[in-house]
GUKOL-84347 format. One record per residue: residue in one letter; x, y, z of N, C-alpha, C in turn; residue number from 1. Coordinates in nm, 2 decimals, padded with zeros to 4 digits. Atoms other than C-alpha are relative to their C-alpha. Last residue first. Layout:
% residues N
<node><code>a</code><n_px>X</n_px><n_py>Y</n_py><n_pz>Z</n_pz><ca_px>X</ca_px><ca_py>Y</ca_py><ca_pz>Z</ca_pz><c_px>X</c_px><c_py>Y</c_py><c_pz>Z</c_pz><pos>NUM</pos></node>
...
//
This chain:
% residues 83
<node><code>x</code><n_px>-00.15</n_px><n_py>-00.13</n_py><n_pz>00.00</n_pz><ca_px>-01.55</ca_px><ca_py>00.79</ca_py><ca_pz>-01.57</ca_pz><c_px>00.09</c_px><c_py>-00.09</c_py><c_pz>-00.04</c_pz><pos>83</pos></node>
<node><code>x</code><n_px>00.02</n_px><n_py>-00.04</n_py><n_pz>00.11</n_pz><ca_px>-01.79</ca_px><ca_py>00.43</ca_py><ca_pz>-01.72</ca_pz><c_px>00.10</c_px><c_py>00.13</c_py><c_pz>00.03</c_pz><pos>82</pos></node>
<node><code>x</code><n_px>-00.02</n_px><n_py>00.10</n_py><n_pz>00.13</n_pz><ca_px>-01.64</ca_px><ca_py>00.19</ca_py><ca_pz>-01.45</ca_pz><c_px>-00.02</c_px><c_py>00.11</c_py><c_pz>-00.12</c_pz><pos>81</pos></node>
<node><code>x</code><n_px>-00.12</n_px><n_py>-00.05</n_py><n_pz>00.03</n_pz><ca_px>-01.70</ca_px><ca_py>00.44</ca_py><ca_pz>-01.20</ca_pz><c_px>00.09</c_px><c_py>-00.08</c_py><c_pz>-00.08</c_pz><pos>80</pos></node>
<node><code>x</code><n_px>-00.05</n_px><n_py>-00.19</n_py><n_pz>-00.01</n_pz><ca_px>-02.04</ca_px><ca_py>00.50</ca_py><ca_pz>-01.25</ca_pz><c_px>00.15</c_px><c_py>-00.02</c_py><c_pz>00.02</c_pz><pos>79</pos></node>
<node><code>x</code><n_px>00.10</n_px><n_py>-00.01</n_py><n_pz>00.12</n_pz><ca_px>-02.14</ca_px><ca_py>00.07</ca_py><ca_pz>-01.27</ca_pz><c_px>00.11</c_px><c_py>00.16</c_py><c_pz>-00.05</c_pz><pos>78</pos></node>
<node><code>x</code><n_px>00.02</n_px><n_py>00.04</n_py><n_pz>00.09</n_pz><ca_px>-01.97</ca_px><ca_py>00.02</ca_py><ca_pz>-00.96</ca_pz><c_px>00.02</c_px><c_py>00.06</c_py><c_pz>-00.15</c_pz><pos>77</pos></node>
<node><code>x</code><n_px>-00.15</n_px><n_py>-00.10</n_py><n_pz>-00.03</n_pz><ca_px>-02.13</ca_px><ca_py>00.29</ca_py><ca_pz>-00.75</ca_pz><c_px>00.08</c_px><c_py>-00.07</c_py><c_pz>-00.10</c_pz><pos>76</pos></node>
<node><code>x</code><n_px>00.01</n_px><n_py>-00.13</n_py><n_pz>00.07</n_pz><ca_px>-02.45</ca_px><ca_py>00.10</ca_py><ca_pz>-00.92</ca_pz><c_px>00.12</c_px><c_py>00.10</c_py><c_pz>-00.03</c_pz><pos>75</pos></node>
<node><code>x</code><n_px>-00.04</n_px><n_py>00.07</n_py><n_pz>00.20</n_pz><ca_px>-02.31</ca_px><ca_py>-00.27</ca_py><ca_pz>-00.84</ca_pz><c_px>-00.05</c_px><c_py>00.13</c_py><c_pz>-00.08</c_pz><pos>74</pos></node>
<node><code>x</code><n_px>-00.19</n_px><n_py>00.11</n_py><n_pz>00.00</n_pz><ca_px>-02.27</ca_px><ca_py>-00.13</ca_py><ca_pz>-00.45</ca_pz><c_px>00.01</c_px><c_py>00.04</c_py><c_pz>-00.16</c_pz><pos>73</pos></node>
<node><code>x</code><n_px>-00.09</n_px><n_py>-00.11</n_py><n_pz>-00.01</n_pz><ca_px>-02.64</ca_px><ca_py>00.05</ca_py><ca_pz>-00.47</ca_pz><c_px>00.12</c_px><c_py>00.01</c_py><c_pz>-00.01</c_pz><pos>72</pos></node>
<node><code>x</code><n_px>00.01</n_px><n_py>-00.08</n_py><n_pz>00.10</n_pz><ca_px>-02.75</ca_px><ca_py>-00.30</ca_py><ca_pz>-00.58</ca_pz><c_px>00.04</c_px><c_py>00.15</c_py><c_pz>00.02</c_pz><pos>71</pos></node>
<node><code>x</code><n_px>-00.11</n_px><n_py>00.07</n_py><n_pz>00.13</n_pz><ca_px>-02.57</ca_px><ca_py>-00.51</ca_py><ca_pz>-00.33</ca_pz><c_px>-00.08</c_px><c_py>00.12</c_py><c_pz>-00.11</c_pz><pos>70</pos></node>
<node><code>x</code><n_px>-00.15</n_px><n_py>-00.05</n_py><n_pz>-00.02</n_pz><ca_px>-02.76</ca_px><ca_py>-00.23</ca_py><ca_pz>-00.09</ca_pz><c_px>00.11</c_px><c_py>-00.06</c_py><c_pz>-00.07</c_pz><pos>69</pos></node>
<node><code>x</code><n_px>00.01</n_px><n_py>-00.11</n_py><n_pz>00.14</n_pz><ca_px>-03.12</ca_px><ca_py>-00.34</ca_py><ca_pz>-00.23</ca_pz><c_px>00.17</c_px><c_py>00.09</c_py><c_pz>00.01</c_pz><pos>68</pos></node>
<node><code>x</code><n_px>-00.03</n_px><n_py>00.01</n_py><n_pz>00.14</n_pz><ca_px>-03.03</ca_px><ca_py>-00.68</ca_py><ca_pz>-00.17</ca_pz><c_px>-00.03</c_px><c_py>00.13</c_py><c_pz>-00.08</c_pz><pos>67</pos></node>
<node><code>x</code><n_px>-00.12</n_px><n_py>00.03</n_py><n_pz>00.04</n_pz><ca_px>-02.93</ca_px><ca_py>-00.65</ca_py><ca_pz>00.19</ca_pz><c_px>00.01</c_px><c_py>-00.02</c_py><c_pz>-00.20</c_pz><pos>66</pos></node>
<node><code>x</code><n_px>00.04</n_px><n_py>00.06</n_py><n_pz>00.08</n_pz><ca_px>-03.24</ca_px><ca_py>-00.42</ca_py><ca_pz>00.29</ca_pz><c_px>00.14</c_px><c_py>-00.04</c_py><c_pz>-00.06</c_pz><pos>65</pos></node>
<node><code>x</code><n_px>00.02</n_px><n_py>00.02</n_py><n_pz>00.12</n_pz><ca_px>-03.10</ca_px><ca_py>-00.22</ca_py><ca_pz>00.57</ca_pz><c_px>-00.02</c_px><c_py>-00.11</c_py><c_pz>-00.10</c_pz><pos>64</pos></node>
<node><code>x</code><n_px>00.14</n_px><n_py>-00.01</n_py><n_pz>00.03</n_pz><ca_px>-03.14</ca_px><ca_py>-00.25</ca_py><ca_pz>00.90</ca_pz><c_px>-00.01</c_px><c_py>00.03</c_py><c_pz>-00.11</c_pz><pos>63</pos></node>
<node><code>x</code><n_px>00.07</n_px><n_py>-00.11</n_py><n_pz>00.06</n_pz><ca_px>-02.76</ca_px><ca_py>-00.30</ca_py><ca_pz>00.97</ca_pz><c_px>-00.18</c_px><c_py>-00.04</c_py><c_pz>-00.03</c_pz><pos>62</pos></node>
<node><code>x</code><n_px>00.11</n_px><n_py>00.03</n_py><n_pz>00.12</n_pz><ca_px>-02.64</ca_px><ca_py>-00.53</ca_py><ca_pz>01.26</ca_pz><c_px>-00.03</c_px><c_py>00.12</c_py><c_pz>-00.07</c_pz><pos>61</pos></node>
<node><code>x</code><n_px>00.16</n_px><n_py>00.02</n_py><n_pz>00.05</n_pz><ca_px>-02.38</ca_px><ca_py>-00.43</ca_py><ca_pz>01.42</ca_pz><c_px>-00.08</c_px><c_py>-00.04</c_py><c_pz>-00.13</c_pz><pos>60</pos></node>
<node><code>x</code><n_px>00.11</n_px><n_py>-00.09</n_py><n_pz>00.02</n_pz><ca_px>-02.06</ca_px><ca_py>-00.29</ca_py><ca_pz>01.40</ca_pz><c_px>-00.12</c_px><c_py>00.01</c_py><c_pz>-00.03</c_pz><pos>59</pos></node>
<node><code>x</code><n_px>-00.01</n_px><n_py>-00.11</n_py><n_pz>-00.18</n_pz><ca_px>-01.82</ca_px><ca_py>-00.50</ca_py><ca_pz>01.66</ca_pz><c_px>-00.14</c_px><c_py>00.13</c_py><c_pz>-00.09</c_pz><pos>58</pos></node>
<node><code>x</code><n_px>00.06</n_px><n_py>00.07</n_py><n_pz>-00.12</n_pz><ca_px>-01.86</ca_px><ca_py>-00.75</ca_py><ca_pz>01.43</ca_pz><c_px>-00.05</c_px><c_py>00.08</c_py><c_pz>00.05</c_pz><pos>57</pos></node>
<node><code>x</code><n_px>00.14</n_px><n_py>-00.01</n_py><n_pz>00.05</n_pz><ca_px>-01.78</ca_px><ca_py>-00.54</ca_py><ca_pz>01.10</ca_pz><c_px>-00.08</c_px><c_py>-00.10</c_py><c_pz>00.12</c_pz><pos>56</pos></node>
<node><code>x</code><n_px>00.09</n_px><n_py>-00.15</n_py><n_pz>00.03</n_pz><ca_px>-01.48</ca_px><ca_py>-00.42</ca_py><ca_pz>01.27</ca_pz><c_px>-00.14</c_px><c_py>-00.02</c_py><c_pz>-00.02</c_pz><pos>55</pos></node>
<node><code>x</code><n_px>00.03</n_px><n_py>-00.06</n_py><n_pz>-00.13</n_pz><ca_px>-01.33</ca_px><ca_py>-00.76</ca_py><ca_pz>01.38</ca_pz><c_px>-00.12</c_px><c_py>00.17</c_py><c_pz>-00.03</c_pz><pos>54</pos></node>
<node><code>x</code><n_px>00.09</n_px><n_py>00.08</n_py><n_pz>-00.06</n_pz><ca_px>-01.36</ca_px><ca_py>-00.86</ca_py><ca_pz>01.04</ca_pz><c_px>-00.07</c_px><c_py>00.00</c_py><c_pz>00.12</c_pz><pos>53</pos></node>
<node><code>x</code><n_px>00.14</n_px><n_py>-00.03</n_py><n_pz>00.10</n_pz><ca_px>-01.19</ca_px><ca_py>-00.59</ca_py><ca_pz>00.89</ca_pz><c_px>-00.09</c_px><c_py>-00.04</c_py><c_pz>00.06</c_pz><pos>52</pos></node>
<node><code>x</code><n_px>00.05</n_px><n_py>-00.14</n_py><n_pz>-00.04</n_pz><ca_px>-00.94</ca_px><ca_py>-00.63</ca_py><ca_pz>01.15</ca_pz><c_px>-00.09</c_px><c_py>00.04</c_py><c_pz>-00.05</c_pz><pos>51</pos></node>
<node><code>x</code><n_px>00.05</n_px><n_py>00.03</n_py><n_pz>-00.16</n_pz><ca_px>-00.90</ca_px><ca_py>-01.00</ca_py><ca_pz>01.10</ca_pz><c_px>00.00</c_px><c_py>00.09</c_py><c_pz>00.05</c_pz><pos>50</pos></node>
<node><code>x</code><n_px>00.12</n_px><n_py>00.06</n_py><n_pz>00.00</n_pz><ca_px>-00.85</ca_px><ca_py>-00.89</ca_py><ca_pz>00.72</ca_pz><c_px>-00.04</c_px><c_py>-00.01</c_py><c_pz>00.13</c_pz><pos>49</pos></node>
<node><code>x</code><n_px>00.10</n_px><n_py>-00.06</n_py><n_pz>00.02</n_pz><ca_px>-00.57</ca_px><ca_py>-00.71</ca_py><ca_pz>00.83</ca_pz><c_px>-00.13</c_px><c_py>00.01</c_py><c_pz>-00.11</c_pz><pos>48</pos></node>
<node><code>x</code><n_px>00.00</n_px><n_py>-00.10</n_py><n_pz>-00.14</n_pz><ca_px>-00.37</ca_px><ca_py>-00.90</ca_py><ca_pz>01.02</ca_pz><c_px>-00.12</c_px><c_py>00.06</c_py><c_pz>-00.06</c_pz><pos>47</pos></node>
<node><code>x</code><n_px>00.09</n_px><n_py>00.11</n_py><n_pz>-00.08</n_pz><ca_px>-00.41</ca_px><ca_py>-01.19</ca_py><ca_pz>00.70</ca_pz><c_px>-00.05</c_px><c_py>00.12</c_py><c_pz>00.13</c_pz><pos>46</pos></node>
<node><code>x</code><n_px>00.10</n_px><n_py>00.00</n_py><n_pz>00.05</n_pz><ca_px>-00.26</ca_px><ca_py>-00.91</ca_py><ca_pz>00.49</ca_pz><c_px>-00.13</c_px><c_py>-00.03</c_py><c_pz>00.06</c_pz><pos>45</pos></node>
<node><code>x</code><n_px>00.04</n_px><n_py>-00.14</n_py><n_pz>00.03</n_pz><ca_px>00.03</ca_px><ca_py>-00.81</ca_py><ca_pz>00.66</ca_pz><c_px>-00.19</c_px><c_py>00.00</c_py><c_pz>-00.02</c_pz><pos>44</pos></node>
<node><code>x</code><n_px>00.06</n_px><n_py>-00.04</n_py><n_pz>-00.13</n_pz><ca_px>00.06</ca_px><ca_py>-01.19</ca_py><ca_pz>00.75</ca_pz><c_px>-00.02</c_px><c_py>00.14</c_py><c_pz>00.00</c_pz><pos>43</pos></node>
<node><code>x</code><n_px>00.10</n_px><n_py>00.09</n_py><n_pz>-00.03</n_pz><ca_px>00.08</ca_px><ca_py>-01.29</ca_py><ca_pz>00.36</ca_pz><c_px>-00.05</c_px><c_py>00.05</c_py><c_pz>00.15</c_pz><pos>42</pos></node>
<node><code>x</code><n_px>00.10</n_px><n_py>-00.06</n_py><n_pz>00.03</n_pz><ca_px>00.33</ca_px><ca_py>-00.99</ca_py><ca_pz>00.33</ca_pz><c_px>-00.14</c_px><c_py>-00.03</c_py><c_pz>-00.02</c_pz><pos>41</pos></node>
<node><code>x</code><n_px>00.04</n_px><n_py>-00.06</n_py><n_pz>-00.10</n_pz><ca_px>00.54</ca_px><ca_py>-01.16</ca_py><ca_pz>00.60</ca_pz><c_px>-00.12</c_px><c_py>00.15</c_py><c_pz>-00.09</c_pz><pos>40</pos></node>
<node><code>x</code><n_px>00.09</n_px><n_py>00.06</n_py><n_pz>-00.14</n_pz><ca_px>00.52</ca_px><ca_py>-01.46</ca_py><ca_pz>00.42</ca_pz><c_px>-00.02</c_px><c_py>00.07</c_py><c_pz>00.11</c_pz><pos>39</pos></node>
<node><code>x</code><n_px>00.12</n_px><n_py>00.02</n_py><n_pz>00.03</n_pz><ca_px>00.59</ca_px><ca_py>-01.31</ca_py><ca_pz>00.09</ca_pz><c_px>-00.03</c_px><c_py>-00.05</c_py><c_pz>00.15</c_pz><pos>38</pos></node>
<node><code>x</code><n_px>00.06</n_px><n_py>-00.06</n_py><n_pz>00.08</n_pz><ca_px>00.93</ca_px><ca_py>-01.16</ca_py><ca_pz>00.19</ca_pz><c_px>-00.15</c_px><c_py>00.01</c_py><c_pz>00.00</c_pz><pos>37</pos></node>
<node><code>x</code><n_px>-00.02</n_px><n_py>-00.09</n_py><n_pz>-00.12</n_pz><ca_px>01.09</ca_px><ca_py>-01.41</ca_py><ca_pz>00.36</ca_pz><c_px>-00.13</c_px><c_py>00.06</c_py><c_pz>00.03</c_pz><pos>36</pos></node>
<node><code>x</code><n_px>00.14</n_px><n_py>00.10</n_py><n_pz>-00.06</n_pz><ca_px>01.00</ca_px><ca_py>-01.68</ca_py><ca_pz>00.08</ca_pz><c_px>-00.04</c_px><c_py>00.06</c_py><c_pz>00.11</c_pz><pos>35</pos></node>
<node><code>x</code><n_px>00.13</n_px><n_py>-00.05</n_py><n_pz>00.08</n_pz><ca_px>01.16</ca_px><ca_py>-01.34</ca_py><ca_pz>-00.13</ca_pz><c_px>-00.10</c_px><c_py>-00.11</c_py><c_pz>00.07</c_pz><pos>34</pos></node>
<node><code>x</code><n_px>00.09</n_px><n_py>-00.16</n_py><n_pz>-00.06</n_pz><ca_px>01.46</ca_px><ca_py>-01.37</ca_py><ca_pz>00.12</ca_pz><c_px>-00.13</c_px><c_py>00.02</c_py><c_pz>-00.05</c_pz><pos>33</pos></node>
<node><code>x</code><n_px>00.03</n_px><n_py>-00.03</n_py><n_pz>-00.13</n_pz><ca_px>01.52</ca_px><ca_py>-01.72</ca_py><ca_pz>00.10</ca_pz><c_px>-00.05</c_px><c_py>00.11</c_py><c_pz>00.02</c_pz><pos>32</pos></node>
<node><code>x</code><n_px>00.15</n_px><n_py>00.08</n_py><n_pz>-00.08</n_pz><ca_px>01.52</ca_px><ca_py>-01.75</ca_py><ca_pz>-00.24</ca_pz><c_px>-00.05</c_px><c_py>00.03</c_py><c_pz>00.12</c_pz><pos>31</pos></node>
<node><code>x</code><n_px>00.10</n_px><n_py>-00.05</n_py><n_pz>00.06</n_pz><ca_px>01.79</ca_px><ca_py>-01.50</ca_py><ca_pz>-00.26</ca_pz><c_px>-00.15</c_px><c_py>-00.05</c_py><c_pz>00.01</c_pz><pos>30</pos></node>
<node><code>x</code><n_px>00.00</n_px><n_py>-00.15</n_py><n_pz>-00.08</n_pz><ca_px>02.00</ca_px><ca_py>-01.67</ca_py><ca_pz>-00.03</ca_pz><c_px>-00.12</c_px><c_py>00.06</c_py><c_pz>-00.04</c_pz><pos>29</pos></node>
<node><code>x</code><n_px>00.05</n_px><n_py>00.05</n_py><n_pz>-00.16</n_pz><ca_px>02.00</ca_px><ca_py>-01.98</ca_py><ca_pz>-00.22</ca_pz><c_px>-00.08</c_px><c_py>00.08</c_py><c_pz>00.07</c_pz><pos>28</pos></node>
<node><code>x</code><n_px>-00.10</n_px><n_py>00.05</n_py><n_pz>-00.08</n_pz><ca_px>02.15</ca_px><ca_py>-01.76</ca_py><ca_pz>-00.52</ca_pz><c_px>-00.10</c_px><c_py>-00.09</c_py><c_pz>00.07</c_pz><pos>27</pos></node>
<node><code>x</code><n_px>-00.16</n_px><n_py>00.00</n_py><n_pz>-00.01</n_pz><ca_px>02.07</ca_px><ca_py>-01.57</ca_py><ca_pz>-00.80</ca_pz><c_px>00.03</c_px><c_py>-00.06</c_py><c_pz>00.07</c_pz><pos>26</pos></node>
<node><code>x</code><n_px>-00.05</n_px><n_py>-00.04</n_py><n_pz>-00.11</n_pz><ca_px>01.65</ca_px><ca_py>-01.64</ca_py><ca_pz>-00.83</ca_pz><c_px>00.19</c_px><c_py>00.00</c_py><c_pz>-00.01</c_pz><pos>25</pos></node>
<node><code>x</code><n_px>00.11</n_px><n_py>-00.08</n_py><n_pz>-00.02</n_pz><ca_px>01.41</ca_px><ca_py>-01.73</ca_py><ca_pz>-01.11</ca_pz><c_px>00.10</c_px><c_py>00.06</c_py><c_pz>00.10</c_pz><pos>24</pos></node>
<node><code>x</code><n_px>00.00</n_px><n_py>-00.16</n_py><n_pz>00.03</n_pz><ca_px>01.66</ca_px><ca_py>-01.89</ca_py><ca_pz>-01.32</ca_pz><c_px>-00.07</c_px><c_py>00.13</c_py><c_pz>00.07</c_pz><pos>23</pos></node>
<node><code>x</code><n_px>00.12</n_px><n_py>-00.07</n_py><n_pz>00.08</n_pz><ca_px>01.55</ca_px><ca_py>-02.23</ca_py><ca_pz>-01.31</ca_pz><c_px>00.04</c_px><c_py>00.09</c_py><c_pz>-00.08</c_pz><pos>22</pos></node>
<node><code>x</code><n_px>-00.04</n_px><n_py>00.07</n_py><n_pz>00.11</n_pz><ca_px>01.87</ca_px><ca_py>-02.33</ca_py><ca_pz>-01.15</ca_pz><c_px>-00.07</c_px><c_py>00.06</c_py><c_pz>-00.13</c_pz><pos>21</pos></node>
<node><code>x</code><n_px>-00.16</n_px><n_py>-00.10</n_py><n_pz>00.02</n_pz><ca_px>01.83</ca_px><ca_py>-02.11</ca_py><ca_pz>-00.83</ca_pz><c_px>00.02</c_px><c_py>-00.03</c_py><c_pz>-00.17</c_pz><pos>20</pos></node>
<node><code>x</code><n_px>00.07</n_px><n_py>-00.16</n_py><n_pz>00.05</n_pz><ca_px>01.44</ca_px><ca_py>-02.29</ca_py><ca_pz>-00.85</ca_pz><c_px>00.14</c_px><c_py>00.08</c_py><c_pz>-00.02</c_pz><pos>19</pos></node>
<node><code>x</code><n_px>00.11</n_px><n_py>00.00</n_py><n_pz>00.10</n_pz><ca_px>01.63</ca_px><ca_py>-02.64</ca_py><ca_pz>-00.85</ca_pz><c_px>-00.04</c_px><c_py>00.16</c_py><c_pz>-00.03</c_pz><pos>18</pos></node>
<node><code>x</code><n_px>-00.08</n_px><n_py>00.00</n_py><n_pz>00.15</n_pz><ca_px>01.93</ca_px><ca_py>-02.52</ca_py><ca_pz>-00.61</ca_pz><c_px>-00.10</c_px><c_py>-00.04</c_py><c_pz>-00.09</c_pz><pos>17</pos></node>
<node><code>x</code><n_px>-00.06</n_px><n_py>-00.15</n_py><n_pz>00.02</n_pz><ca_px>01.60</ca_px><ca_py>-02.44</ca_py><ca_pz>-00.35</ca_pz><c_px>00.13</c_px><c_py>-00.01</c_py><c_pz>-00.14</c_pz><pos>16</pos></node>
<node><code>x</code><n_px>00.10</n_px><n_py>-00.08</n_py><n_pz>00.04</n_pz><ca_px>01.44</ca_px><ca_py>-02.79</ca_py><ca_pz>-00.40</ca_pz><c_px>00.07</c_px><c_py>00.09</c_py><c_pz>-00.01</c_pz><pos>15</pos></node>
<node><code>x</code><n_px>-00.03</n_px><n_py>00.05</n_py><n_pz>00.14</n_pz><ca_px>01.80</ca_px><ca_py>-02.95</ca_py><ca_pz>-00.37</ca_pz><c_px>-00.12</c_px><c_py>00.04</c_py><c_pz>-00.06</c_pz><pos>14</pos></node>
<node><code>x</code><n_px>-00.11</n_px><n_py>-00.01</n_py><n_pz>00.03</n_pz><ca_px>01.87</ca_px><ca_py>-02.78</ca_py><ca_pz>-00.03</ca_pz><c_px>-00.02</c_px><c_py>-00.04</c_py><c_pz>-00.15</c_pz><pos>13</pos></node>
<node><code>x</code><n_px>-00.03</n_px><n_py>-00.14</n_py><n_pz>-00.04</n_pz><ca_px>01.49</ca_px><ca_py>-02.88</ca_py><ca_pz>00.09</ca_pz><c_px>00.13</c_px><c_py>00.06</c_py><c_pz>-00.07</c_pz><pos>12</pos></node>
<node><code>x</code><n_px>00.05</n_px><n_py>-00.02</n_py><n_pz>00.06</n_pz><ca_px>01.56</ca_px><ca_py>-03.26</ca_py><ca_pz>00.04</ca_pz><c_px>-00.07</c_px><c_py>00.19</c_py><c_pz>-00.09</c_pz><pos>11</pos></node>
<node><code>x</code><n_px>-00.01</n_px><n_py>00.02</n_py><n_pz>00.13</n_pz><ca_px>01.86</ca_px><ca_py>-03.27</ca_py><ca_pz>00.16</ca_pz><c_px>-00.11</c_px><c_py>00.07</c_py><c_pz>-00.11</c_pz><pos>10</pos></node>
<node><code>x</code><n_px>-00.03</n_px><n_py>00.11</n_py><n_pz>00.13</n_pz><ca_px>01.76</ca_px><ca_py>-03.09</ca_py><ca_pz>00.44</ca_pz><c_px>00.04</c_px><c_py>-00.03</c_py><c_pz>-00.14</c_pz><pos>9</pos></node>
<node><code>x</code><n_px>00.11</n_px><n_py>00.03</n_py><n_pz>-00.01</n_pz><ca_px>01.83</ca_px><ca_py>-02.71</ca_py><ca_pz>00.57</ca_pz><c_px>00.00</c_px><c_py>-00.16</c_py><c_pz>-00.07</c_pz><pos>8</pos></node>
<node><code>x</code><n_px>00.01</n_px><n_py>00.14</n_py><n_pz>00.06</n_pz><ca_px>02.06</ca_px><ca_py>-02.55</ca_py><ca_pz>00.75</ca_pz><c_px>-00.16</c_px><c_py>-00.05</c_py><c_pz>-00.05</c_pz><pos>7</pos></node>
<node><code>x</code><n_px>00.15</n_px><n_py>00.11</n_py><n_pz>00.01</n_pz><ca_px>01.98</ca_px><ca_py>-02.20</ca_py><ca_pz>00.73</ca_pz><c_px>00.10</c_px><c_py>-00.16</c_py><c_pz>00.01</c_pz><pos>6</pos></node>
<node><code>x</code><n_px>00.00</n_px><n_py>00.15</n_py><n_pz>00.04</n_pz><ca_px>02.28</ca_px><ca_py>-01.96</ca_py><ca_pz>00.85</ca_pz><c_px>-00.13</c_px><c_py>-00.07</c_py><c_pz>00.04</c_pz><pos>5</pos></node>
<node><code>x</code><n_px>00.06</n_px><n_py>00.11</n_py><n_pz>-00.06</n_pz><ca_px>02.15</ca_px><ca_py>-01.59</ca_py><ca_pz>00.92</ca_pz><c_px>00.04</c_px><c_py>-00.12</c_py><c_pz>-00.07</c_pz><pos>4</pos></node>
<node><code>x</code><n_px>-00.04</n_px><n_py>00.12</n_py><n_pz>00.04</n_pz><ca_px>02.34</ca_px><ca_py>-01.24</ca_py><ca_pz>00.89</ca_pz><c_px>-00.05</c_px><c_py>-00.16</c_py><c_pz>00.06</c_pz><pos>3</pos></node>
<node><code>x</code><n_px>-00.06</n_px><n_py>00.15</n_py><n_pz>-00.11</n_pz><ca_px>02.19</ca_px><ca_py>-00.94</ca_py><ca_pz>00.96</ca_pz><c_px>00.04</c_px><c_py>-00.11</c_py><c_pz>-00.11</c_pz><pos>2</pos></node>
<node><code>x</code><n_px>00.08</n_px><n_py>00.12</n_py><n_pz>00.03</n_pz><ca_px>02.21</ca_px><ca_py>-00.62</ca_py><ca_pz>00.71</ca_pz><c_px>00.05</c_px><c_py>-00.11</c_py><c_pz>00.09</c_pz><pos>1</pos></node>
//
């Protein structure tokens, strides 16, 4: 495992002992890793949406009827709600 010193402000330094305090977390440290954590499973996420996105660019227009296709959707839906 690496090893990383934070300085961080006052202000900062006494948010983190707060949440430590709480109870939600063992240490400083701990904090840090889980804000680690979430922010690189926030960019997991974000990456891939802006691939989704990119996809449905790049895939044209459809010629299909957009409100009878919400309804084949809220059908599929429907059927696998009731299995």
């Amino acid at each position: 495992m690496a090893k990383m010193n934070v300085l961080l402000p006052d202000d900062l330094q006494s948010w983190t002992d707060t949440r430590v305090a709480e109870g939600g977390y063992g240490s400083g440290a701990d904090y840090v890793r889980e804000l680690v954590r979430r922010d690189r499973e926030y960019a997991e996420k974000l990456a891939a949406l802006q691939a989704a996105i990119e996809d449905g660019l790049a895939s044209g227009v459809s010629e299909r009827d957009p409100f009878e296709y919400l309804e084949e959707l809220r059908g599929r839906l429907r059927s696998a709600d009731a299995a």
